[in-house]
Structure formats: C-alpha cells, structure tokens
C-alpha positions in Angstrom: 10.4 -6.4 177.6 11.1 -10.1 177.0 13.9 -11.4 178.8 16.3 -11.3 175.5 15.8 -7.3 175.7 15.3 -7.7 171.9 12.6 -5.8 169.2 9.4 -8.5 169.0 8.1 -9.7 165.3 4.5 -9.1 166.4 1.8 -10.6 164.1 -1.5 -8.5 165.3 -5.2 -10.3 163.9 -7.8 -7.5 163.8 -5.6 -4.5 163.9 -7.8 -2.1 161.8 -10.5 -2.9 164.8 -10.7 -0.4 167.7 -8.7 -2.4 170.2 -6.1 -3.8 167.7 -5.5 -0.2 165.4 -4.7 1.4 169.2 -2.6 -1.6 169.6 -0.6 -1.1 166.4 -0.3 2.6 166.9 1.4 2.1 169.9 3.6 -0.6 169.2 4.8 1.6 166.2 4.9 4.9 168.2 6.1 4.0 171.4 7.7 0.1 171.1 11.1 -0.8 169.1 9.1 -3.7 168.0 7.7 -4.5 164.3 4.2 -5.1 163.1 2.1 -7.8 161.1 -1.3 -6.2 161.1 -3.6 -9.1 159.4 -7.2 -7.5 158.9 -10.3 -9.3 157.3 -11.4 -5.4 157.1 -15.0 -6.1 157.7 -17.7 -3.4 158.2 -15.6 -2.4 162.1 -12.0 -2.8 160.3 -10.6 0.8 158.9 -6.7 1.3 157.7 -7.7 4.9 158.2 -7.6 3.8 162.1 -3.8 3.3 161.4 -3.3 6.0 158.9 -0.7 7.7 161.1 1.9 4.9 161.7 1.5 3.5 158.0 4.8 4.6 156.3 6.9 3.0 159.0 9.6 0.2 158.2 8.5 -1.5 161.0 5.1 -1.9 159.9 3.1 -3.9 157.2 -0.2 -5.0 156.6 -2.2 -7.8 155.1 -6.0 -8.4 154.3 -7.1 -12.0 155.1 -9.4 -14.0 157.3 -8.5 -16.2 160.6 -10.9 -18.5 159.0 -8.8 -18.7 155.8 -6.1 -21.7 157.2 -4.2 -22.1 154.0 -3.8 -18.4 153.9 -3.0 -18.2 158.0 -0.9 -20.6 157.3 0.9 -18.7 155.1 1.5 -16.1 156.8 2.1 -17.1 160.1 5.1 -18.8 158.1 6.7 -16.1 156.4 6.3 -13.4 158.7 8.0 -16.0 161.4 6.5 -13.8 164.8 7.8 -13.7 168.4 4.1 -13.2 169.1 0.7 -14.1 168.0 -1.6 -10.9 169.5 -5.3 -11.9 168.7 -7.9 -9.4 168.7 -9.8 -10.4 165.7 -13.2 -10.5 166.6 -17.1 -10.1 166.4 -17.7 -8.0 169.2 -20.9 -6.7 169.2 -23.6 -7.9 171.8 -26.8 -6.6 169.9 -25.1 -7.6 166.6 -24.8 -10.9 168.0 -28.3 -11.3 169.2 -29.1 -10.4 165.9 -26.7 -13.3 163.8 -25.3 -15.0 166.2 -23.7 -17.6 163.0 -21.2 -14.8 162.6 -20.2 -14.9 165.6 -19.3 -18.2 165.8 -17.6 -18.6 162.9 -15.0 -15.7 163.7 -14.7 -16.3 167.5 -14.8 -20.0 167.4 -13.5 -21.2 164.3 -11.2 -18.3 163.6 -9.6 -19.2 166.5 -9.7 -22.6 166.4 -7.8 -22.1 162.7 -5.2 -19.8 164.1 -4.3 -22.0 166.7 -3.6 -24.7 164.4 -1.4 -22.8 162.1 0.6 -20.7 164.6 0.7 -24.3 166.7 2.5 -25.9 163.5 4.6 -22.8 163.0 5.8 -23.2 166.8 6.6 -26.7 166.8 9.1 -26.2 163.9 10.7 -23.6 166.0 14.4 -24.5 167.4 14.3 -24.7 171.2 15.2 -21.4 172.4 12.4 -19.6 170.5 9.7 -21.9 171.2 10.5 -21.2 174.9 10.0 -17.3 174.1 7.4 -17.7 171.8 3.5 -16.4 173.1 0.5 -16.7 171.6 -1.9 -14.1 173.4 -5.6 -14.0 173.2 -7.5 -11.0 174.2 -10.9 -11.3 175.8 -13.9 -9.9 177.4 -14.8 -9.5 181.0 -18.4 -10.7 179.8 -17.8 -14.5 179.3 -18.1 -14.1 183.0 -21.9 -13.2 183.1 -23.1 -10.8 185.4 -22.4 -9.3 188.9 -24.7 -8.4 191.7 -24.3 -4.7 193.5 -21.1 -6.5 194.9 -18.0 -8.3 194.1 -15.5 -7.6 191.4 -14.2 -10.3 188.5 -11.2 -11.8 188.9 -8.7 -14.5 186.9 -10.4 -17.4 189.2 -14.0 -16.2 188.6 -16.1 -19.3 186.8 -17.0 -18.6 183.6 -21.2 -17.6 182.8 -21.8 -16.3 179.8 -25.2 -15.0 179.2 -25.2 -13.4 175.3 -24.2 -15.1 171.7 -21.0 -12.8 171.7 -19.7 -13.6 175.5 -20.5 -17.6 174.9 -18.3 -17.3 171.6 -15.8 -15.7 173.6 -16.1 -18.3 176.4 -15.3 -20.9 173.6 -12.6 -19.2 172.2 -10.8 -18.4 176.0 -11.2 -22.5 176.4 -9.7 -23.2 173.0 -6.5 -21.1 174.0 -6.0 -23.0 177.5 -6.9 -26.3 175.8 -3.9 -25.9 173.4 -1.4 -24.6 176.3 -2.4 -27.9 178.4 -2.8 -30.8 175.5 0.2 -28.9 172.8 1.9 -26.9 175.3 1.5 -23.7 173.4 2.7 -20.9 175.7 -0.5 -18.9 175.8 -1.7 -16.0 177.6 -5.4 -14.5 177.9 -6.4 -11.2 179.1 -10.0 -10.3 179.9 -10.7 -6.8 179.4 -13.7 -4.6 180.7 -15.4 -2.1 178.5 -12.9 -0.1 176.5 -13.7 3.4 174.9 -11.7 6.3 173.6 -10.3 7.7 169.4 -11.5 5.5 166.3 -14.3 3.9 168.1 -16.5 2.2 165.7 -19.9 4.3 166.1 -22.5 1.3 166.8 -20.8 1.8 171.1 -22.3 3.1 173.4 -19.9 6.4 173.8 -19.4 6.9 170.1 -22.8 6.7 169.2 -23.8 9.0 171.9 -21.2 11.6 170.8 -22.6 11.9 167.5 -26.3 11.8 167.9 -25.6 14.9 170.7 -24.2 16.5 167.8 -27.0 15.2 165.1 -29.3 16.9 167.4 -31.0 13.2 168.0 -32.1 11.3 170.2 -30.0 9.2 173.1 -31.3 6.3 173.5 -30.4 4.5 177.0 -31.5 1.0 177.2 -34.2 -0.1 180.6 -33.8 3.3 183.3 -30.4 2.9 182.2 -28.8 1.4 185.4 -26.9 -1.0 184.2 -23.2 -1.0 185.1 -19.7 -1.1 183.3 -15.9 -1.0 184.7 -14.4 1.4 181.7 -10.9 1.1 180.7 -9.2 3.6 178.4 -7.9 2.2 175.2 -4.5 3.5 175.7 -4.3 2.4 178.9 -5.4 -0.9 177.6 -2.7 -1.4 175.2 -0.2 -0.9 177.6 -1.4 -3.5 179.4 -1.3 -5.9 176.8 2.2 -4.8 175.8 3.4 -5.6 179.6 1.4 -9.0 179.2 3.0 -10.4 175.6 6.5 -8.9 177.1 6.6 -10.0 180.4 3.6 -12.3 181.4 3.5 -15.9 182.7 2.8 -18.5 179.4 -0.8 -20.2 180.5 -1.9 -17.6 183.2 -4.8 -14.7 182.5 -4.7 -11.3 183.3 -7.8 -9.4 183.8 -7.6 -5.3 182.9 -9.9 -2.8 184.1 -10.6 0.7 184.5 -11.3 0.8 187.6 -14.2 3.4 186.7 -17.4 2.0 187.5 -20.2 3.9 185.9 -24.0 3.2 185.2 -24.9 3.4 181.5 -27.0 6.4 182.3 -24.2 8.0 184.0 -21.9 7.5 181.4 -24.2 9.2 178.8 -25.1 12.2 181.2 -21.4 12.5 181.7 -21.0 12.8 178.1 -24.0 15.5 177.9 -22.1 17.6 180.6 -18.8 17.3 178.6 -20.3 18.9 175.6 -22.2 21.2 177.0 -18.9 23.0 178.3 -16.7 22.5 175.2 -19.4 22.5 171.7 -23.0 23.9 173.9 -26.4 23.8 172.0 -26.9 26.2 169.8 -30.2 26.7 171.6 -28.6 27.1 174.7 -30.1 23.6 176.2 -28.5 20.9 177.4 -27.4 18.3 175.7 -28.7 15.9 178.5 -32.7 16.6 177.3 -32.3 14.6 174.6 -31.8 11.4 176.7 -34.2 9.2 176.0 -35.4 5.5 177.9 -35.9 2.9 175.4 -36.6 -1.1 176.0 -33.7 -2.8 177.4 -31.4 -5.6 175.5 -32.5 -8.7 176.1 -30.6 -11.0 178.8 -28.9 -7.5 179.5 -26.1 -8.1 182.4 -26.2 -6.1 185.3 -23.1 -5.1 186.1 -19.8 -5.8 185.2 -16.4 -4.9 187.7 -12.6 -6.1 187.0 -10.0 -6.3 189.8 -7.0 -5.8 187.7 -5.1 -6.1 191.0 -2.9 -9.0 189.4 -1.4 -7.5 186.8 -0.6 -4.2 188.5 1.1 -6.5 191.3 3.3 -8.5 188.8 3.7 -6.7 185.7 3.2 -2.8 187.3 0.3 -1.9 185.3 -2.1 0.4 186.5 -4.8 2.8 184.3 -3.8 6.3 183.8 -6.7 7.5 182.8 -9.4 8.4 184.8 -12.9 8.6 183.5 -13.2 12.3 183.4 -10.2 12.5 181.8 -10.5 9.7 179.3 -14.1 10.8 178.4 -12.9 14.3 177.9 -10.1 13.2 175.5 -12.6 10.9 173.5 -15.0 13.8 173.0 -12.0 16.0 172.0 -11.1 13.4 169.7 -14.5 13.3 167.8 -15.1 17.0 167.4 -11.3 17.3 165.8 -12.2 14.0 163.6 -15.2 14.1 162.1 -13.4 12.9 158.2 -13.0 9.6 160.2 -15.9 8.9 161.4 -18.5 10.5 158.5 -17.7 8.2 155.8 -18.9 5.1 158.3 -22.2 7.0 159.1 -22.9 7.1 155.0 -21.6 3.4 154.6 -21.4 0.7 156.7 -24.1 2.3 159.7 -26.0 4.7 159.9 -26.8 4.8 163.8 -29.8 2.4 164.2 -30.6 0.2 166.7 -29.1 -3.4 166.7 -30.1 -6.1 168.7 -33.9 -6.3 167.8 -34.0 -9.7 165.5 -35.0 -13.0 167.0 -32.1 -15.7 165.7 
C-alpha cells in the first residue's frame, strides 16, 4: 500500500467497462479502499458488470463523460481522491477503423479534459497530499506497433502506432507524461497486453468466439489466423494496477503481460477444445469445424509480446493465471452467465463484423 498504510479515495473513469468493472470489483472485494466509479455507460459500459459489489459503503457511482469538464470538474472536487485511475476508453480496433472521430474525442480529449480538472484539484492540495497524490493512466501494448517473430515490448520501446485506436492511445500516453514534466503531476502509465476473462464485452475475440460456438455459427479468424497476442488475465491485471497506484514510481511506466503468447488461431482452437470437454456438440462434432478464415483487418499487427519483467522486479507482481487456466475460467464464466451477456446480443450488438468501413 501507499506509504501512509491508509484506505485510498479512488476515483475510477470507465469502471462499468471490462478492465475498469474488474477493477472495482476488486478494489471493493479485496482492498480497504473506497470507490468513485464515473461511467459515461456507452454501448461497452454495464452496472450489471458491478452488480455484486453495489450495496457497499465504500462504493458509489456516477454517470458522466471525461469530455464533460464542468461536470469532471465537479466531481473530481467533491469526491477529493488519493487517485485518479483512468480506464475510460474507446477500445476497439475494428470499431476504430470504422469512426475513428470517436476515438479521438474520448482518448484524446477526454484525457486532455481530465487532466486539466484533476491538475487544478491537485494544485489546491496542501503539500503532504499532493506528494501522495497519483494520477494513473492505463494503456495498451499496441501504441507500440508491431513485433517481428522476436523481441518482447518493454517501458523503453519507441512508440509506433499503426491503427486509429493505438494512435489515440499514443496521444493520450504523451498527454499524461507531458503534464508530469511541464505541471509536475505525479503520473503513472501502464501498458497492458490483451486482457480477457468474466463480463467481457462480446465484440473480442474470446467472447465472441464463446458464444457463436454455442449459437452453433460460424468462427471467424481473421488472414490464416497467425497473428500473435501476449494474453493477460483480467484479475491478474488488476492486481497489477492495484500494486502500481499503491506503490509505483510517479512519472515511470509499467508494462503488464501475460506472459502467454498465443496465435489468434490458437487461441480460438483452444477455446473449441475447452468446450468440447465441458458443453460437447450435441452432434457429437467438434466445436473446432466451425472455424472459419475470413479477410484479415486491415494494417493488422503481427505480433504483440510484453516483458513485464519490471514490475514483477519492483513491485512483486507476476500473473497467476496461466492460459489454460484463465481460458477455462472464462468459458466457465459464460456458460454460468448467460442473463449477462443475452441482453447485449438483443441491444447494443448482435455479433457482426466491425472494421469493414473506409473513414
């Protein structure tokens, strides 16, 4: 913990998203600290994702929009946190390829506008708390572009974004260390590698491959499906970013991975096998002959690897989860809640392919 020893006022953007709602939960469930979840709930943001640490004292929620400064302003103000934790985010690649406007109007502005309250809220801060006070940004291992067969990521790697997503995350990473060296903001950033695991939003890869195995559909895997992604559990990523707003270094990164390097194809035949073991066919096939090769993404990066060797050397961090293991709970997971994830196939998407549109 921090090095008062003391419960955090944590004030969480996009906590009804995946990352942020696992984020919450464990805070609530596992932390003596208090929550400030503040959700835009657009189509990925869902209170049901939270549902199960709702009622507690330590936890409240309100609905507005990093771009909205008079209301950030606000907020940031009453609430008075320890710690900024920013998830909120357009994540989506294909989405992005699709509108890319979206993109940088949350990623880029949003940011730009929460840094400018919570940096007015800091500098009326009395000494001692400014000194304790972090604002942490959580990013993506894409803004780093792609990797050959070789090589991992790491906290000095030059930055290379290749989609509309990863350059709106590039921006907002270099908004966050522009504030820490011209304001002196005590910042931290964490670049994370694909996450997966419960209340994943449907349009990823794992989700959406879950479900049409058990729609009886078709898989679709992008190119001949060799593309590759370091995958880090959700809950292990959490932790990780618990360990970083505790205990991290104000204006350094920290890069979190899985350690569990897996073509896409792999991935999705993993899932097959999984299934066919714990929910089989009813035809007595496998799951795995409804894979099916489809046109890749464009600009689709080749691989993506994360030496999270840092942070397990300075904070003690290190996944628990293996891939087998993770996958196995995440399948679990969506045959026990289908009443969560229904409702968004009959609302807000429906399984189709993104990523099709010229901008």
């Amino acid at each position: 913990m921090t090095a008062s020893n003391r419960p955090l006022k944590i004030f969480a953007t996009g906590g009804a998203g995946f990352i942020g709602s696992a984020l919450v939960r464990h805070l609530i469930e596992k932390t003596p600290h208090q929550v400030l979840n503040v959700d835009a709930l657009t189509y990925a943001g869902n209170l049901a994702s939270v549902k199960t640490v709702e009622t507690s004292n330590r936890y409240s929620f309100a609905q507005a929009n990093i771009c909205d400064a008079a209301e950030m302003t606000r907020l940031v103000s009453e609430y008075k946190p320890d710690v900024v934790t920013h998830l909120a985010a357009e994540s989506h690649v294909d989405r992005s390829i699709d509108g890319p406007a979206d993109f940088i109007q949350t990623n880029l502005v949003g940011t730009f506008t929460l840094l400018s309250a919570v940096t007015e809220y800091w500098k009326s801060l009395e000494e001692e708390s400014r000194k304790s006070f972090r604002f942490h940004h959580i990013s993506t291992d894409e803004v780093f572009g792609a990797l050959g067969a070789d090589g991992f990521f790491t906290e000095e790697t030059s930055y290379d974004p290749r989609s509309p997503y990863s350059a709106s995350k590039a921006g907002s990473d270099h908004l966050v260390r522009a504030w820490h060296h011209t304001y002196g903001l005590p910042v931290l950033i964490t670049n994370c590698s694909n996450n997966y695991g419960p209340y994943h939003f449907p349009e990823k890869l794992i989700p959406l491959v879950i479900i049409k195995c058990l729609h009886g559909e078709k898989l679709p895997v992008y190119g001949t499906g060799q593309n590759v992604r370091d995958w880090l559990y959700v809950d292990d990523h959490v932790r990780a970013l618990t360990a970083v707003f505790e205990r991290g270094t104000p204006g350094e990164s920290y890069m979190i991975g899985g350690r569990s390097e897996r073509t896409n194809l792999a991935v999705v035949e993993t899932i097959c096998a999984t299934l066919d073991k714990i929910r089989p066919r009813a035809d007595g096939k496998s799951y795995g002959e409804q894979i099916t090769f489809v046109a890749d993404r464009p600009g689709h990066d080749f691989r993506y690897a994360i030496d999270a060797s840092k942070l397990q050397r300075e904070l003690g961090w290190a996944p628990r989860e293996s891939f087998e293991t993770g996958i196995a709970h995440t399948i679990s997971w969506y045959l026990d809640n289908e009443a969560w994830w229904r409702p968004i196939l009959s609302g807000a998407y429906s399984g189709e392919r993104l990523g099709l549109k010229s901008a």
